[in-house]
C-alpha positions in Angstrom: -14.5 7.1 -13.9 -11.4 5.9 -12.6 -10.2 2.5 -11.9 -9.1 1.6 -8.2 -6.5 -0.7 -7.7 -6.1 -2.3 -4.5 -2.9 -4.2 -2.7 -3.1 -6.4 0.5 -0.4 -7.3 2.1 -0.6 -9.4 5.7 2.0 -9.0 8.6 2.8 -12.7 10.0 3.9 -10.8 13.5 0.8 -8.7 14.3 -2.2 -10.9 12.0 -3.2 -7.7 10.4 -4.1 -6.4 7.0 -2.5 -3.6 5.2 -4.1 -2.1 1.9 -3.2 0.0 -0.7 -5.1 1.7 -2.5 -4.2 3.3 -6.4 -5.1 4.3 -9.1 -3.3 4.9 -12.8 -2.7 9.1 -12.0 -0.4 7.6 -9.4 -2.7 8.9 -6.6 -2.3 6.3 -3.6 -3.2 6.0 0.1 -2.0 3.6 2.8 -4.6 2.3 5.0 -4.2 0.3 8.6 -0.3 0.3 7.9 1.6 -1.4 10.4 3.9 0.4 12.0 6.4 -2.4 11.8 6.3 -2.5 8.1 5.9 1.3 7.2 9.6 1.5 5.8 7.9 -1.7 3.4 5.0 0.1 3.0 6.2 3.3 1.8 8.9 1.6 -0.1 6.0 0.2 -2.5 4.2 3.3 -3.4 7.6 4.7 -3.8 8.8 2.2 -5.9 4.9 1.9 -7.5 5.7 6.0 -8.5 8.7 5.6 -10.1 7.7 2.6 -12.8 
């Protein structure tokens, strides 16, 4: 079975909840993203990828 990791991260502007969700195959989803932070967002998991 594999392990989940999860990430929240909270935008100040709009009081919601972003979560990422991971695990160690570097399979990941994005889930609620704001669209405000998407460029952060995606800049994560592609960062997350890369290490």
């Amino acid at each position: 079975m594999e392990k989940i990791n999860m990430r929240q991260y909270f935008d100040d502007e709009s009081c919601a909840y972003t979560y990422l969700l991971f695990n160690p195959y570097k399979k990941s989803i994005i889930i609620d993203s704001v669209l405000e932070q998407f460029e952060r967002n995606t800049g994560i998991v592609k960062n997350w990828i890369w290490i």
